[in-house]
DSSP file (Angstrom, degrees, kcal/mol; ACC not computed):
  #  RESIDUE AA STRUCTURE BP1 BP2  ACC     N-H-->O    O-->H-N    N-H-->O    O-->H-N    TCO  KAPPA ALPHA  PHI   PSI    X-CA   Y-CA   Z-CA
    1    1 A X              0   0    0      0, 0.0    43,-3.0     0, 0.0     2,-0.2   0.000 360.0 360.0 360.0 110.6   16.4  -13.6   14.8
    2    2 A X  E     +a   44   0A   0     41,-0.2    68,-2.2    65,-0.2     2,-0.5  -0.525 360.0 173.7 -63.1 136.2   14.6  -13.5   11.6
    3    3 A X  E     -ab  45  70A   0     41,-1.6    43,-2.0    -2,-0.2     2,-0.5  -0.975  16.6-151.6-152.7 139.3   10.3  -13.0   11.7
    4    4 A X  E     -ab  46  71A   0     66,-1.9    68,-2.3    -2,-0.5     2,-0.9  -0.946   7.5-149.5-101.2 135.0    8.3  -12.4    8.6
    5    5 A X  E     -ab  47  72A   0     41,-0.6    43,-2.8    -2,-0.5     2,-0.9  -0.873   6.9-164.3-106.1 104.5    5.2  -10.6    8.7
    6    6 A X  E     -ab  48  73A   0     66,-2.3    68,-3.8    -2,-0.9     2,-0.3  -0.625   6.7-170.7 -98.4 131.7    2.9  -11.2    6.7
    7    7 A X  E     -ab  49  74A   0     41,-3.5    43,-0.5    -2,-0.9    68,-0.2  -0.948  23.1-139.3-115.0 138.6   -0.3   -8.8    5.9
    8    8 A X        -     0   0    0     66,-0.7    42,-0.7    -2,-0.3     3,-0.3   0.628  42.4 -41.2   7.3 170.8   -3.5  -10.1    3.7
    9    9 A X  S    S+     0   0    0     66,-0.5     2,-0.7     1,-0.2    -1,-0.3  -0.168 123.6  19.9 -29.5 152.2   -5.7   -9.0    1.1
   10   10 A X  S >> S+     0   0    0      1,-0.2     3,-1.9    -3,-0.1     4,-0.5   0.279  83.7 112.4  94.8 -32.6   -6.8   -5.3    1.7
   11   11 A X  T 34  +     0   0    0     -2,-0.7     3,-0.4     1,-0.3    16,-0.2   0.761  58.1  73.8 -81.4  -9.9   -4.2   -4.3    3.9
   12   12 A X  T 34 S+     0   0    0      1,-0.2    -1,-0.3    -4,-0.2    15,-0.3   0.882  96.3  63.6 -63.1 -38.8   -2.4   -1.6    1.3
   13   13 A X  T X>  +     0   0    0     -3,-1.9     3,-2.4    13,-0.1     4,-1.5   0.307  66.2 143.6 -75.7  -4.4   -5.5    0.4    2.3
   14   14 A X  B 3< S+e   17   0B   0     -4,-0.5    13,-0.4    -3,-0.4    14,-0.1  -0.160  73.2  20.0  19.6 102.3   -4.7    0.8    5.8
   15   15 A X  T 34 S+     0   0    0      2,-0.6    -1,-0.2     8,-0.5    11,-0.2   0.300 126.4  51.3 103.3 -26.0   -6.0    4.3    6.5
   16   16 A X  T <4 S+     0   0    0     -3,-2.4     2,-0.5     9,-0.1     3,-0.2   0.391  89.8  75.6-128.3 -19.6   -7.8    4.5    4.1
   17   17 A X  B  < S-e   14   0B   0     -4,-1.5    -2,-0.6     1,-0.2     6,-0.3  -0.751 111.3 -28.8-100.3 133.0  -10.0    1.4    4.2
   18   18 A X     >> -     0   0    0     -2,-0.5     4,-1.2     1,-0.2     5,-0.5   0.730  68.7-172.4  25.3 103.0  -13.3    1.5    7.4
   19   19 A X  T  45S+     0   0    0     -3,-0.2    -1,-0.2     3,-0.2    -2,-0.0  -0.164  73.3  64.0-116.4  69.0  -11.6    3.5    9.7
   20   20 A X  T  45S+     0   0    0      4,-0.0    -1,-0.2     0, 0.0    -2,-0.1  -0.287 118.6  28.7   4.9 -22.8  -13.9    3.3   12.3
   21   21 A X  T  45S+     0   0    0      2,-0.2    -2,-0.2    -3,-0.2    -3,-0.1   0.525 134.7  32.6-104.1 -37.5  -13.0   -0.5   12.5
   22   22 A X  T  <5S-     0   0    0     -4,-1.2     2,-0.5     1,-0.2     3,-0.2   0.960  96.7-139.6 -91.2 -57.5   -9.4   -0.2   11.1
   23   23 A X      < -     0   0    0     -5,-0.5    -8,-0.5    -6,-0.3    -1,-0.2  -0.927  38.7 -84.6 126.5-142.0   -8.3    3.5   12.6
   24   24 A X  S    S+     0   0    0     -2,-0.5     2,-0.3   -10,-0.1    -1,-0.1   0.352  84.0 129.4-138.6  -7.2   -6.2    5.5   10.0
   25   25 A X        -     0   0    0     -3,-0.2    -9,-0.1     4,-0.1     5,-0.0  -0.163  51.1-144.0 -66.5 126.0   -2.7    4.0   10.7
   26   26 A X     >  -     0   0    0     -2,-0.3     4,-1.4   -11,-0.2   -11,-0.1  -0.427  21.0-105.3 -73.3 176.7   -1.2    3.0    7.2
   27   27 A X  H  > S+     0   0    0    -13,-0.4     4,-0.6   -15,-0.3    -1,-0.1   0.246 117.9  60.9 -83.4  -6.1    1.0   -0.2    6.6
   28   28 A X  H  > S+     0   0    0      2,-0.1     4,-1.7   -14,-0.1    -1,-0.2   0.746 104.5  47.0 -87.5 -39.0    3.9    1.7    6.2
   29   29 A X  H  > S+     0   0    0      2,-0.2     4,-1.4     3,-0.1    -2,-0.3   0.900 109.1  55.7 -84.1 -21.8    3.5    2.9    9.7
   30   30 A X  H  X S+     0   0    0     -4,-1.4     4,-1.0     1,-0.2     5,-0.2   0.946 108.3  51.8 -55.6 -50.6    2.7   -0.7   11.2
   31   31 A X  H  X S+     0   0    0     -4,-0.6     4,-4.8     1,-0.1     5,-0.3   0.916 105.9  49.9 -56.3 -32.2    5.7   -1.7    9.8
   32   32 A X  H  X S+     0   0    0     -4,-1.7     4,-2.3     1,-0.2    -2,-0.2   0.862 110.3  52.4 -57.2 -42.2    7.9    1.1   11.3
   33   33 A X  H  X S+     0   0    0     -4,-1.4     4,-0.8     2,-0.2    -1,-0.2   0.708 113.0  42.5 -67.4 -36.9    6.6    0.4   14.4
   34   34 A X  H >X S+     0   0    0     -4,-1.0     4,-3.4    -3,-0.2     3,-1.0   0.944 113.1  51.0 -68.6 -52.2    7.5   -3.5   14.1
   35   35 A X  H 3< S+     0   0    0     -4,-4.8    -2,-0.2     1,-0.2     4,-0.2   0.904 110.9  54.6 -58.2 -32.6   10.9   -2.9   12.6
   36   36 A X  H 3< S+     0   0    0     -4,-2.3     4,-0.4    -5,-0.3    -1,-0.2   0.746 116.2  31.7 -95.7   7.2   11.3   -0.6   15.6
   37   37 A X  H XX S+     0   0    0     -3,-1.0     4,-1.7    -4,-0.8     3,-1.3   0.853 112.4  62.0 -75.7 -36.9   10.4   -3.1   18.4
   38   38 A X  T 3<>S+     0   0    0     -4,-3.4     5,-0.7     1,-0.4    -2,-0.2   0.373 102.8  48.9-108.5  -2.6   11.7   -5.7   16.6
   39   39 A X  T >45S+     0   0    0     -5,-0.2     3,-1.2     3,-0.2    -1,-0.4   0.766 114.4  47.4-113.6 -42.5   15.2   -3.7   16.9
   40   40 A X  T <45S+     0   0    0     -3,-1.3    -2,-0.3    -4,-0.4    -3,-0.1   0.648 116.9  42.4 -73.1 -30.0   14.6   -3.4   20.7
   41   41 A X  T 3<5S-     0   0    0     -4,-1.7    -1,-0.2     2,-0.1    -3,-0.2   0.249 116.9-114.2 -89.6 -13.5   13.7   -7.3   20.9
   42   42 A X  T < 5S+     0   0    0     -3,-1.2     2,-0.4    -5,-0.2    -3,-0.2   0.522  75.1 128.3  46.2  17.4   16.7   -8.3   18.4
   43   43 A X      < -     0   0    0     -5,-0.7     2,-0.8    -6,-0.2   -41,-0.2  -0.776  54.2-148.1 -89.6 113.5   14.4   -9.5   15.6
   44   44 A X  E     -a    2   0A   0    -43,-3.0   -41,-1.6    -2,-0.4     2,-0.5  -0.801  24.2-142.5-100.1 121.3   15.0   -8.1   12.5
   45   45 A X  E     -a    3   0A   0     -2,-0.8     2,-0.5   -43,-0.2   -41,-0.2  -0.784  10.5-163.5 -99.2 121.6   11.1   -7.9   10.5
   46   46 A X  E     -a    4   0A   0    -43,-2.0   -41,-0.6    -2,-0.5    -2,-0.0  -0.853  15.3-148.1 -89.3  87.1   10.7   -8.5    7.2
   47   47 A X  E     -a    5   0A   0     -2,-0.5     2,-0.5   -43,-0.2   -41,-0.2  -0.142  15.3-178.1 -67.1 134.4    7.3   -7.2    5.8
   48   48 A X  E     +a    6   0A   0    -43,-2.8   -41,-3.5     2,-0.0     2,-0.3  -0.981  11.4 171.0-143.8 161.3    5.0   -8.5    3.1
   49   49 A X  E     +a    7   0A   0     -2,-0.5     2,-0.3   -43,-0.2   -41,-0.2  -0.982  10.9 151.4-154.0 133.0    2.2   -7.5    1.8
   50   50 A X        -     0   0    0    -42,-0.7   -39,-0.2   -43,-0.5   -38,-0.1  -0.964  39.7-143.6-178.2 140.3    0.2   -9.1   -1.8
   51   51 A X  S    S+     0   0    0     -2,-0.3     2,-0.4   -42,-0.1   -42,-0.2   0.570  78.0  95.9 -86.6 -12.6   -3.4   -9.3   -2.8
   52   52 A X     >  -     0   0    0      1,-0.1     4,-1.9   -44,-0.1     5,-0.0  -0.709  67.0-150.8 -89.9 121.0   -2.6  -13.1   -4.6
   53   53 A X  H  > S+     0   0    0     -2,-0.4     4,-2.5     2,-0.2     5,-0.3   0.840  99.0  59.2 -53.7 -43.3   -3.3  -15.4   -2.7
   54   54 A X  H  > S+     0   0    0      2,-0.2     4,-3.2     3,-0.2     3,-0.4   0.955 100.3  55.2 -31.9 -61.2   -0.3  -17.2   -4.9
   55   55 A X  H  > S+     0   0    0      1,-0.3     4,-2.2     2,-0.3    -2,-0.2   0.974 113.8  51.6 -66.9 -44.0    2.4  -14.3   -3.9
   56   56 A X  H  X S+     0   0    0     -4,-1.9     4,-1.7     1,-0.3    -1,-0.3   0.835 112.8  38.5 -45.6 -44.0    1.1  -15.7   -0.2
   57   57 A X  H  X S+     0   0    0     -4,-2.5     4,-3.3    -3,-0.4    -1,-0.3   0.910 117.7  46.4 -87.0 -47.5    1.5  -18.9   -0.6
   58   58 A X  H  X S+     0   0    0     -4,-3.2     4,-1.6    -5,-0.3    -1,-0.2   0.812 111.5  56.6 -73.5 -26.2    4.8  -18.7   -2.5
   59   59 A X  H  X S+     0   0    0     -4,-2.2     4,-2.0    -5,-0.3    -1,-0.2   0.919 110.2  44.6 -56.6 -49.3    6.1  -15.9    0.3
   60   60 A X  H  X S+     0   0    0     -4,-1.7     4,-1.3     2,-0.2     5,-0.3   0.932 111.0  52.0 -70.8 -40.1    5.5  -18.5    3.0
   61   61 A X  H >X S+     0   0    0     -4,-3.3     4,-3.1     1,-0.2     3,-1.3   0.979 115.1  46.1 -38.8 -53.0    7.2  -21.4    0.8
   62   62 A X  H 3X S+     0   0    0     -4,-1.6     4,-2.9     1,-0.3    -2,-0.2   0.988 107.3  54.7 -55.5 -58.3   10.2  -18.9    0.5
   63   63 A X  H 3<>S+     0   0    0     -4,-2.0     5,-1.3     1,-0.2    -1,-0.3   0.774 102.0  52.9 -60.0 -11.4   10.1  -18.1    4.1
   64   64 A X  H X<5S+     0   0    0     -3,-1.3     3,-0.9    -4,-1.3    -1,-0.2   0.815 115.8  58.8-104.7 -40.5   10.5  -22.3    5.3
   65   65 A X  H 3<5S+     0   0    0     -4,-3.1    -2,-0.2    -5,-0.3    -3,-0.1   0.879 103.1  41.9  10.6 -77.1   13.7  -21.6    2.6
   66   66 A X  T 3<5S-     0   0    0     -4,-2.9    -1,-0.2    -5,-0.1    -2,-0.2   0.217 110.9-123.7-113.7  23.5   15.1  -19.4    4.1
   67   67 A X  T < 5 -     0   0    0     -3,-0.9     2,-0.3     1,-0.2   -65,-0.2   0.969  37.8-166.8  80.8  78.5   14.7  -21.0    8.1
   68   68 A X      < -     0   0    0     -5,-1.3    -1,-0.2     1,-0.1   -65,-0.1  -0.722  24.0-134.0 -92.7 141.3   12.7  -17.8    9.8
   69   69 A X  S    S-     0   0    0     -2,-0.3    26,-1.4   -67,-0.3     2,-0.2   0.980  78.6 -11.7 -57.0 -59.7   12.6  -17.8   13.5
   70   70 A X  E     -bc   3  95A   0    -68,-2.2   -66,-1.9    24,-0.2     2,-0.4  -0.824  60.4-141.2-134.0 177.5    8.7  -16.9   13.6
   71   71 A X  E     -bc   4  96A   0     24,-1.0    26,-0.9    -2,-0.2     2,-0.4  -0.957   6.7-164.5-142.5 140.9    5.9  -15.7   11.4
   72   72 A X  E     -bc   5  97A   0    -68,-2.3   -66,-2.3    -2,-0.4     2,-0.4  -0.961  14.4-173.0-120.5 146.1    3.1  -13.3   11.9
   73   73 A X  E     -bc   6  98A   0     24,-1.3    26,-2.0    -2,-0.4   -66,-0.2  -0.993  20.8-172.9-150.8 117.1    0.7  -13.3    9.8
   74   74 A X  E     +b    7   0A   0    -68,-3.8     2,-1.0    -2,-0.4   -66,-0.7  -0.374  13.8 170.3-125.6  84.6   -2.3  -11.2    9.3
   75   75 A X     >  -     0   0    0    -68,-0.2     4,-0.9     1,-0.2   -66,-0.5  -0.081  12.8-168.8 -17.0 -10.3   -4.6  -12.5    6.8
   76   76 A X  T >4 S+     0   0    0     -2,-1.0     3,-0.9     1,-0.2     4,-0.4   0.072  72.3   3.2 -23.8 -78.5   -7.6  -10.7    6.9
   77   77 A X  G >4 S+     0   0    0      1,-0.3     3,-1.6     2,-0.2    -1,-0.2   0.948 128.5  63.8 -80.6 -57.7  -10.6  -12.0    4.8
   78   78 A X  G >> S+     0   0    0      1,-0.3     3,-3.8    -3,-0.3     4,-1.5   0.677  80.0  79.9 -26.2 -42.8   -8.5  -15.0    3.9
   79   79 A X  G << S+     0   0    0     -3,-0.9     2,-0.6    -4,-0.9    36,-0.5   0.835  94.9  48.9 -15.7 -68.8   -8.4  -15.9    7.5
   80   80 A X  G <4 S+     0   0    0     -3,-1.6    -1,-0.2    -4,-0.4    -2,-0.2   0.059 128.2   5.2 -94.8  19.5  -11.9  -17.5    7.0
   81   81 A X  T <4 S+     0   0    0     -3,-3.8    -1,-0.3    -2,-0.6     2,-0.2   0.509  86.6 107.3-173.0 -33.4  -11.7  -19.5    4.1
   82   82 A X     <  +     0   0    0     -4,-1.5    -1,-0.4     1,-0.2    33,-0.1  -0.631  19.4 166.7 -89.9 129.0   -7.9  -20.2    2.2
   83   83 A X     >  +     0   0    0     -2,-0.2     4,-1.7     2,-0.2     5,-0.3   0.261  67.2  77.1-106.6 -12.2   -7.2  -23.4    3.1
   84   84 A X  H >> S+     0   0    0      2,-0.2     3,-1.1    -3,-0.2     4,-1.1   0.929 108.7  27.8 -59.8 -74.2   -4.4  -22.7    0.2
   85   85 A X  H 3> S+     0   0    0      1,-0.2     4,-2.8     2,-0.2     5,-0.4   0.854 110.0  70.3 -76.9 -15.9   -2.3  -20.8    2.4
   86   86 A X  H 3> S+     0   0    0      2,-0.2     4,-1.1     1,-0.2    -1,-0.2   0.954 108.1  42.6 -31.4 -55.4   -3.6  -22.7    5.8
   87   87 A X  H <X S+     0   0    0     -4,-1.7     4,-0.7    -3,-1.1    -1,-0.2   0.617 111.2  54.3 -88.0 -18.6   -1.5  -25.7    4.3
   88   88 A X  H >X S+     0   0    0     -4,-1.1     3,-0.9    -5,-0.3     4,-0.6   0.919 115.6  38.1 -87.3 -21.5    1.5  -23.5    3.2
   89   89 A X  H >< S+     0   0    0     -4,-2.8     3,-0.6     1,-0.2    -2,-0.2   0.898 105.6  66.1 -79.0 -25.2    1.8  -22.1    6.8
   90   90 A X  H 3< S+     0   0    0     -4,-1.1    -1,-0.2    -5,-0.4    -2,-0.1   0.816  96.4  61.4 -69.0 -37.1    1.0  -25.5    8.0
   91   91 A X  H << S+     0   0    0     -3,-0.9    -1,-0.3    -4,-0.7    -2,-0.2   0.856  80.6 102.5 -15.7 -81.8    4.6  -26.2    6.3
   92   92 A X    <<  -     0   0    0     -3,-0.6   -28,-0.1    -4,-0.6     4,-0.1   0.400  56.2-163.0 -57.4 169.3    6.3  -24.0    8.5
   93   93 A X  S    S+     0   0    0      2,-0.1    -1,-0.1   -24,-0.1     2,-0.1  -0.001  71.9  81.2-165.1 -17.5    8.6  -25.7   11.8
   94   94 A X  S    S-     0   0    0      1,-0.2   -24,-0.2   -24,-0.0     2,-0.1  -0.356  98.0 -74.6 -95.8-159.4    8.6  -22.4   13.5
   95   95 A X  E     -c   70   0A   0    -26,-1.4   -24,-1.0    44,-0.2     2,-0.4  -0.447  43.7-163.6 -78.6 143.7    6.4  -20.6   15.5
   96   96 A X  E     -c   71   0A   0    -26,-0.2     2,-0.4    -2,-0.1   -24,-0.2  -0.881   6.6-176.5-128.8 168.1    3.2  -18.8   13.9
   97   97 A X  E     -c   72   0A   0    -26,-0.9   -24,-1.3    -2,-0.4     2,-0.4  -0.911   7.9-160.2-151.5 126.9    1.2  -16.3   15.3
   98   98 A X  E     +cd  73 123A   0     24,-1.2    26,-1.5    -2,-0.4     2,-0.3  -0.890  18.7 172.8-119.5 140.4   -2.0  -15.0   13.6
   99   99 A X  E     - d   0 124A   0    -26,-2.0     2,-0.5    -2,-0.4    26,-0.3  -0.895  22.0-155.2-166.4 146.9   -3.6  -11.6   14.5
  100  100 A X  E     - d   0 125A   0     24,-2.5    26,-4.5    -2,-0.3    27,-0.7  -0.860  20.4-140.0-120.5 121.6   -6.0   -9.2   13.8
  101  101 A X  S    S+     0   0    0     -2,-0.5    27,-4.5    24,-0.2    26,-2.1   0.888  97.7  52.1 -31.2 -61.2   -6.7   -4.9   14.4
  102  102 A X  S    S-     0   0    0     24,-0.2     2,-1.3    25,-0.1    24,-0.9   0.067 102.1-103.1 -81.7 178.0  -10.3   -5.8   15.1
  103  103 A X    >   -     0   0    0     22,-0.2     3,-0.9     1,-0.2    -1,-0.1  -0.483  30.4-169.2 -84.3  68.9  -12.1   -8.3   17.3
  104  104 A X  G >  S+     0   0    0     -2,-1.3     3,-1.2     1,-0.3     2,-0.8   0.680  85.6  56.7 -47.3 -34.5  -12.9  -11.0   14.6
  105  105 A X  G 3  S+     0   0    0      1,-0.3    -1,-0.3     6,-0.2     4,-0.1  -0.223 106.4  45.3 -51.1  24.3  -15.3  -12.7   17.5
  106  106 A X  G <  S+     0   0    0     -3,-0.9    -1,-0.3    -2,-0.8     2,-0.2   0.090 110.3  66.2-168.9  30.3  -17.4   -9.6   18.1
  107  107 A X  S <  S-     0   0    0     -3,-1.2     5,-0.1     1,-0.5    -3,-0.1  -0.558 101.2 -20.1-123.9-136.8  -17.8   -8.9   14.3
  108  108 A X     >  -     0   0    0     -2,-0.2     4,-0.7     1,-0.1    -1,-0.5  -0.211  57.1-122.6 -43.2 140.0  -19.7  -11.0   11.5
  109  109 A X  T  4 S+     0   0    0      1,-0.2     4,-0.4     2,-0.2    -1,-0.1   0.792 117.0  58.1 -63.3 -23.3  -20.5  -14.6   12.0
  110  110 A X  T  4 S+     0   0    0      1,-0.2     3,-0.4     2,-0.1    -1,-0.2   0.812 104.7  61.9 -95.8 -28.0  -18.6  -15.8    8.7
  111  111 A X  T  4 S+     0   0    0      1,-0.2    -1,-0.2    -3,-0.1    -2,-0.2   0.990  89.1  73.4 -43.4 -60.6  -15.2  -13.7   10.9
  112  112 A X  S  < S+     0   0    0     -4,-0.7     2,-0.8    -8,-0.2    -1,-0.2   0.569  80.5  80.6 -56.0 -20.7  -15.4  -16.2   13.9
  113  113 A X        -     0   0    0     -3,-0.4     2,-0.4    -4,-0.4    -1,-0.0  -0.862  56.9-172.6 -94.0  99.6  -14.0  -18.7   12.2
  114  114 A X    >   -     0   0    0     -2,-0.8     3,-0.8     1,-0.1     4,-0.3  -0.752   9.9-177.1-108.9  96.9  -10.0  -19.1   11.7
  115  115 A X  T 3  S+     0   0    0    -36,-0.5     3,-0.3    -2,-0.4   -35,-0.1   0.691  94.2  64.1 -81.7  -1.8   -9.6  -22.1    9.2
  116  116 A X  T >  S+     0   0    0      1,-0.2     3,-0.7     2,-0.1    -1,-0.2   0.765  84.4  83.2 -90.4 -26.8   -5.8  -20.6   10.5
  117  117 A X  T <  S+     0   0    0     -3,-0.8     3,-0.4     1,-0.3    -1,-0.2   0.578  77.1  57.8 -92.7 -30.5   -6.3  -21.6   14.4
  118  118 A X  T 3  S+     0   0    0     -3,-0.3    -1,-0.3    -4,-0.3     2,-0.2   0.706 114.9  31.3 -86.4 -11.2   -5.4  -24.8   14.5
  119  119 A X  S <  S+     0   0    0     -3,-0.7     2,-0.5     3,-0.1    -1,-0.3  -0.737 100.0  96.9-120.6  79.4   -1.4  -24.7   13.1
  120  120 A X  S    S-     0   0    0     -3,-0.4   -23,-0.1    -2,-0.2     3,-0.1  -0.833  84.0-129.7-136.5 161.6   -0.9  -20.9   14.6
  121  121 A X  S    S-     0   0    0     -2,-0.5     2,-0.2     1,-0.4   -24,-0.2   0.689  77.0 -38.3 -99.5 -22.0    0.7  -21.2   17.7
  122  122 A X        -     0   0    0      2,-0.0   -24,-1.2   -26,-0.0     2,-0.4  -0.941  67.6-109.8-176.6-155.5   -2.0  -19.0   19.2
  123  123 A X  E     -d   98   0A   0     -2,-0.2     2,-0.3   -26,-0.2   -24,-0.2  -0.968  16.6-163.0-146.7 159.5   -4.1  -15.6   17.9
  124  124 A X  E     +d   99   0A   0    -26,-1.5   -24,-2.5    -2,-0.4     2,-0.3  -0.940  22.9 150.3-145.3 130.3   -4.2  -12.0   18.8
  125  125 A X  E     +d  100   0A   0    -26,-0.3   -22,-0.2    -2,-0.3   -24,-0.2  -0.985  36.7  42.7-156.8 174.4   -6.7   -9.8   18.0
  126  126 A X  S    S+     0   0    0    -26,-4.5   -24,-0.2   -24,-0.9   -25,-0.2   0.993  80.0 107.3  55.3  59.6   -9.0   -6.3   18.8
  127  127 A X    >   -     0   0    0    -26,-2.1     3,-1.2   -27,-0.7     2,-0.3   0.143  69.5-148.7-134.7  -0.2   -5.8   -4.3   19.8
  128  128 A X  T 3  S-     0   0    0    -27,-4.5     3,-0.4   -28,-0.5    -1,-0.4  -0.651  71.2  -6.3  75.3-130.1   -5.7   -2.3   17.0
  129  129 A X  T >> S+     0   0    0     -2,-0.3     4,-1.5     1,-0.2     3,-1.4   0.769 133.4  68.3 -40.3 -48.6   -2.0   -1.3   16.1
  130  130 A X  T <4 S+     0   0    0     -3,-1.2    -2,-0.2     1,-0.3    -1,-0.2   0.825  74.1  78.2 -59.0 -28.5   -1.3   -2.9   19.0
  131  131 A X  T >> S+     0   0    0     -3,-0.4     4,-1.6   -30,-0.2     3,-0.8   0.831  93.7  48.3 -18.3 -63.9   -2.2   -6.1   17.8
  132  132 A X  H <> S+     0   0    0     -3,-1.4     4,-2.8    -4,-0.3     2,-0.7   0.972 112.0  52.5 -85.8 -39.1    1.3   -6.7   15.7
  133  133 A X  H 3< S+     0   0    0     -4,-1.5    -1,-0.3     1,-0.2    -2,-0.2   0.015 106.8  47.9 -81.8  52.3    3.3   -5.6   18.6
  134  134 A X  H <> S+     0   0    0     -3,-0.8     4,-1.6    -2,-0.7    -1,-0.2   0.425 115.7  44.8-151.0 -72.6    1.8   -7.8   20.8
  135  135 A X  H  X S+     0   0    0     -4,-1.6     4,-2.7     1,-0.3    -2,-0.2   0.852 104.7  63.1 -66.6 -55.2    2.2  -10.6   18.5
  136  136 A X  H  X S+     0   0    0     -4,-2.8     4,-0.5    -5,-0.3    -1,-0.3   0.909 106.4  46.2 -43.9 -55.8    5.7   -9.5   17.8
  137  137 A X  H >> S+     0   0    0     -5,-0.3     3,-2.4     2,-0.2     4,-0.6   0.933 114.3  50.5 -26.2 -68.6    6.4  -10.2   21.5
  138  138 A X  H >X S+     0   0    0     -4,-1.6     3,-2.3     1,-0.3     4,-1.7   0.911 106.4  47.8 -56.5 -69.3    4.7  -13.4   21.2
  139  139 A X  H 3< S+     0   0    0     -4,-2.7    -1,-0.3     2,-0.2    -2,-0.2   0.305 111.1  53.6 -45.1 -13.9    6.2  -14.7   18.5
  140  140 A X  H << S+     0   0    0     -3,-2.4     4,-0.3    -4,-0.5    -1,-0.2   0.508 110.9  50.2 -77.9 -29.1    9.9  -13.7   20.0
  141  141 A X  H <X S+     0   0    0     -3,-2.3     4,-1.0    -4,-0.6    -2,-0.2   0.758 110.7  45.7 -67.1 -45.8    9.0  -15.6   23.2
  142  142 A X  T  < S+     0   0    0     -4,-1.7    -3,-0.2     2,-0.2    -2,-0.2   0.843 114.6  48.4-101.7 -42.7    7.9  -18.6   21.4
  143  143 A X  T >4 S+     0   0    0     -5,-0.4     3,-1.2     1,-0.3    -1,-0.2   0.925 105.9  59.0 -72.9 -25.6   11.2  -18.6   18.9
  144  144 A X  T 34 S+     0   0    0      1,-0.3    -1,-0.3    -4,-0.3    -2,-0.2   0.796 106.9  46.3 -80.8 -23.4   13.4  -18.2   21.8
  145  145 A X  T 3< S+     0   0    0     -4,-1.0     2,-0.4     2,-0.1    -1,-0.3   0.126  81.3 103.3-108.6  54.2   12.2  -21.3   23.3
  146  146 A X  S <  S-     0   0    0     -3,-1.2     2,-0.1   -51,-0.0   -51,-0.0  -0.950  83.6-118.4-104.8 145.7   12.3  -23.6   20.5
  147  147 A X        -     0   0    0     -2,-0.4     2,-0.4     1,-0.1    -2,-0.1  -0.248  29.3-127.8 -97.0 153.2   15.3  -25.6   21.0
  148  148 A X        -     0   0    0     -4,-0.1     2,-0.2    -2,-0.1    -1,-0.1  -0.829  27.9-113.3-102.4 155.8   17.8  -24.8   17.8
  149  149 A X        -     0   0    0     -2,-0.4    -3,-0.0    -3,-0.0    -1,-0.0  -0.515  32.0-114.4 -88.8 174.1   18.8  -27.9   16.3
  150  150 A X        -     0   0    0     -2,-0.2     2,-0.4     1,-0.0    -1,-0.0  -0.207  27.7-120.7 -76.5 166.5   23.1  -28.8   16.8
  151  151 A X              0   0    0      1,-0.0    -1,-0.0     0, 0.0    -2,-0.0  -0.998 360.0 360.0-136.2 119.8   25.3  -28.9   13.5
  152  152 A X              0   0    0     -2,-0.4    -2,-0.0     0, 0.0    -1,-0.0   0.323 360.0 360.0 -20.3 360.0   26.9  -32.3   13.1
């Protein structure tokens, strides 16, 4: 099982960026952490990470390519406003999962809002790290029951 994870604006500062909202874990150790459920789950995670909203959009094109079981995606300020990658994920035939460290619903009013929420397959968020494994779950659950299609 293939799953792409995809992380947002911002998210190379992990650790360094509000840690009082974010906590101090870096993006190298959120990935470590994925790749090692994700070894326990059978999923082998491919991380990416870009400040362009372009590299996003052109990651997720690549990723309906190359037929990925699920994608998780955490977006951060983009969440609330690119409707450019909203329509590439929108693209996608697998499972999506969106999530967030913090509680976007218990921060700023211009957070609450997910232009992402209605093509995700659900959301996860205000679990901290826990948050992508959580998601990771989800998103393993959700791939294993989409039916695969037969080869002529």
């Amino acid at each position: 099982m293939k799953i792409l994870m995809l992380h947002g604006i911002n998210h190379n500062m992990f650790g360094k960026r509000d840690p009082a909202q974010y906590g101090t874990v870096t993006l190298d150790e959120i990935n470590a952490r994925l790749a090692a459920l994700g070894q326990e789950l059978g999923a082998d995670i491919e991380a990416f990470q870009t400040n362009s909203e372009a590299a996003m959009c052109e990651r997720i094109h690549q990723g309906y390519a190359d037929g990925v079981d699920a994608v998780l995606i955490n977006a951060g300020a983009w969440t609330h406003y690119s409707y450019g990658i909203r329509d590439a994920l929108a693209i996608l035939t697998c499972p999506v999962v969106e999530l967030h460290m913090s509680n976007i619903h218990a921060r700023e009013a211009f957070r609450h809002v997910s232009v992402f929420a209605e093509i995700v397959k659900g959301q996860i968020c205000g679990f901290g790290v826990d948050s992508y494994l959580l998601a990771l779950r989800a998103a393993v659950s959700a791939a294993q029951s989409v039916p695969k299609a037969s080869a002529a």
